[in-house]
Structure formats: C-alpha cells, structure tokens
C-alpha positions, 0 to 999 in steps of 0.5 A: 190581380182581380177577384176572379183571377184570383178566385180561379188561381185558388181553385186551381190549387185546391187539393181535391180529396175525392180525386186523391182518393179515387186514386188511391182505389185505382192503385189499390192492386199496386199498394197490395202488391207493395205492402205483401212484397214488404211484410213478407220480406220482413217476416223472414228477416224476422224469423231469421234473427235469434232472440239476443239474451243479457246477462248480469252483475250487480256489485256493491262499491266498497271504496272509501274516501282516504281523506275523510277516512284519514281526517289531518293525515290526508292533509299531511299528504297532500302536503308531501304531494302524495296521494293516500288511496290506491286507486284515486277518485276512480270509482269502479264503474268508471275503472271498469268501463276504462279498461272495456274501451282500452285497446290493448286490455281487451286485445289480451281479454279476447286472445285469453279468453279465445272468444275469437274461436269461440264465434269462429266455431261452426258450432256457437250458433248451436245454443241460438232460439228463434221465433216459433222454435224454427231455425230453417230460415237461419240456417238457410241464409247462414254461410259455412266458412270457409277453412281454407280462407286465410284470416287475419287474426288480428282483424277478426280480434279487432271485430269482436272488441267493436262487438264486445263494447257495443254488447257490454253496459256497465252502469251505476245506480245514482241512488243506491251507488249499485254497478250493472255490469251485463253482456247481451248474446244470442247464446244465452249460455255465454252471456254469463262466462263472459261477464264472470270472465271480464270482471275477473281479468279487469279486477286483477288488471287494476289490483295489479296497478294499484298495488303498484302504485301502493308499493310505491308510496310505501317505498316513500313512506318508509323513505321518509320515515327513517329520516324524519326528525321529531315524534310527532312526524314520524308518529304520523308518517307511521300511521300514513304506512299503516293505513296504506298497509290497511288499504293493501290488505283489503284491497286483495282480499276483495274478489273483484275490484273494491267491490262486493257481489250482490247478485252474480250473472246466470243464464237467462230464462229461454223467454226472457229476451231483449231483442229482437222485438218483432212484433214492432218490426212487423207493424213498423214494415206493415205501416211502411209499405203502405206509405211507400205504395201510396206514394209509388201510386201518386207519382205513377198517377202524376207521370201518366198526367204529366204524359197526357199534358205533354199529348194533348199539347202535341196534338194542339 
C-alpha cells in the first residue's frame, strides 16, 4: 500500500469529534427525554422502598481450651480416645452460624416463632419509614393478599429461611475475639425480637447437645473408674469427672451459649438506616441514562446513515 492510500485509509478512519458531537446536540431532545423518563422511574423506586433498620448483639466468648486448662489430664484423654470439652474446637460463632444454615433448626425456629404470620400479617408493614415520611407510593404498588388463596406453608416457611439468612450476620472480631450477631428489617421494631429470639433458641439447641454429649462421658468415666486398678488412675479419672462436672455447671449457667452479653439488641434510631442508599440510586440512574441516550442517539445517527448509503447506492 503507497502513502497516499495509506494517508487516505487514515483519514477514513479518523474519529471526528466535532462531528460526534454535533450529533450529540442533534439528539439532544432525545438524551432529555431518556434521562427524565429513567430519573423519574427511579425516583419512585425509590420512594417506594422502606428504609432497612440492624439490630445487634455483641458477646463475649467465654470457652476455654480443655487441653491447656487440663495440662496431662487432656493428654490422658486423648489416650482413652475422648474428648475433654463439651462443644469441641467450635467456637460460638462458627456454632451459631451452623445452626442459621441448618435446615430443620431454623425450620422449628421460624414455626415457634410464627414469623411466617408475622410477615403474613396485612398489618407488619405498619412500623415501616419511608423517604420524606411518605408512604403513597408504597401503599400504591402494595398487593392485599388474597385470603381465599390456598398457600403452601411449607413454601412460605422455606422463603423466610432464605430471607432470614440473607438478613442475619454473625461475625468475630479477629482482635478482641467480640461475636456480632445482628438482623437487618424494615421494621425496626422487629429487628431486636428476632436476634434475642434466635440467640435463645440457638443456645438451648447446643446446651442441649452438649450436654448430651457431657452426660455421655461421664457415663465412661464412671465406667472406667469403678474398674480402674491403682490410685494413680482412678485419682486421675476422678479429676477428668470432676472437671466434666465443672464444665456441665457452667455451661447451664450461661444465658447464652459459652457466651457472655456485652451490649444487647434494641431498636434502632428512626434516622440510623443501612438501606436503602437513594442518593447513589439517584446519581447512578442519572449518569445511566445519559449514557444509555447517547448511545441510543449514536446508533439512530449510524441507521439513518446507513439508510442514506444504501439510497444514494440505489440511485447510482
């Protein structure tokens, strides 16, 4: 290819800018039109959304390793293949957030708890704040159920477990050793019944179980002692049962499990949010918009090109 092909082929495919945005200006109605159609749907999306309200628990762990606190007793055993500590390694945190994700414990948490007719009820919205105080936005896109509907409870129980673990976050402070355990809702008034609620039940699930276990080994434990031969032995396996004993007591007298309340979950200030953000919903729809008509403009400019091409080569 010689320089002035060359030179020309450039030229061809030089982007000219004035002539970009010319066009620009020629749709300029169009880009208006696009971005007030867009800005105002999502100022009623918007408006229409309740502002979501957290709720939170902080608890300090209060577990102790049985190893170190056993020294040659947890060695012993581990030996006899038993394990010292009621709930293992498994630190509350990790326990709680087992049982959010376990099935059949939240199925029972949600039919005690009637959370179901709680949400069902025509009335739970009633605590929800809006944008400005206005709610004729909500109320005008909101759907009465219908009561003659037959439901399938079972269905409406799995919903609310796939919303209840979405809106639950349980969370350990690396540092401090601090559990978060909160619940975000639009009734801010719930958000606390609902923590309270599930720390509760979830505590008595694994007391239960620990104890179960616990009451196991000291069935071993007695087991072996009444045919242990030599002080030494049954000196030690009496001390393995008295410090299972030790840790059976205190684990019951813990309100919640192998934790301690440091600050307990209350309503939140009407103001104190954490959704919806609607200024960022605003700015991101506005900046949107205006890119989506500037390209609508381009490609209505390039199809009436296109149409003026295929004319002219018609014509030719």
């Amino acid at each position: 290819m010689n320089e002035s092909a060359k030179r020309i082929y450039i030229e061809e495919d030089e982007i000219d800018l004035r002539e970009l945005w010319q066009t620009i200006l020629k749709g300029r109605k169009v880009i208006a039109g696009i971005t007030i159609v867009v800005v105002a749907l999502s100022l009623v999306y918007a408006l229409k959304l309740p502002n979501v309200y957290k709720s939170e628990a902080v608890l300090i762990p209060t577990a102790e390793e049985s190893g170190s606190s056993l020294g040659g007793l947890g060695g012993l055993a581990a030996m006899a293949g038993v394990s010292i500590g009621g709930g293992g390694s498994m630190t509350p945190d990790v326990a709680f957030d087992s049982l959010l994700h376990n099935y059949d414990f939240m199925k029972n948490f949600v039919k005690e708890n009637k959370i179901v007719e709680h949400y069902a009820d025509k009335d739970a919205d009633k605590n929800y704040v809006f944008a400005l105080g206005f709610r004729g936005i909500y109320d005008l896109f909101k759907s009465d159920p219908d009561e003659s509907e037959e439901k399938d409870y079972d269905a409406e129980v799995y919903n609310i477990i796939q919303s209840m673990q979405k809106n639950f976050s349980i969370a350990s402070d690396k540092k401090t050793g601090l559990i978060t355990v909160s619940y975000s809702d639009s009734d801010r008034t719930y958000t606390p019944k609902i923590v309270n609620a599930f720390l509760r039940d979830a505590s008595v699930y694994l007391v239960q179980n620990n104890l179960r276990i616990i009451d196991g080994k000291l069935g071993y434990f007695h087991k072996e002692l009444q045919s242990a031969d030599g002080f030494e032995l049954r000196q030690s396996l009496s001390a393995m049962i008295s410090k299972i004993v030790q840790e059976k007591v205190m684990m019951q007298s813990k309100v919640y499990y192998q934790c301690d309340i440091l600050t307990a979950p209350s309503e939140s200030y009407i103001k104190d949010k954490t959704k919806p953000k609607r200024a960022l919903i605003m700015v991101v729809s506005f900046v949107t918009s205006i890119i989506l008509g500037v390209f609508l403009v381009f490609f209505l400019e390039f199809i009436r090109k296109d149409e003026d091409t295929s004319g002219i080569k018609m014509n030719i």
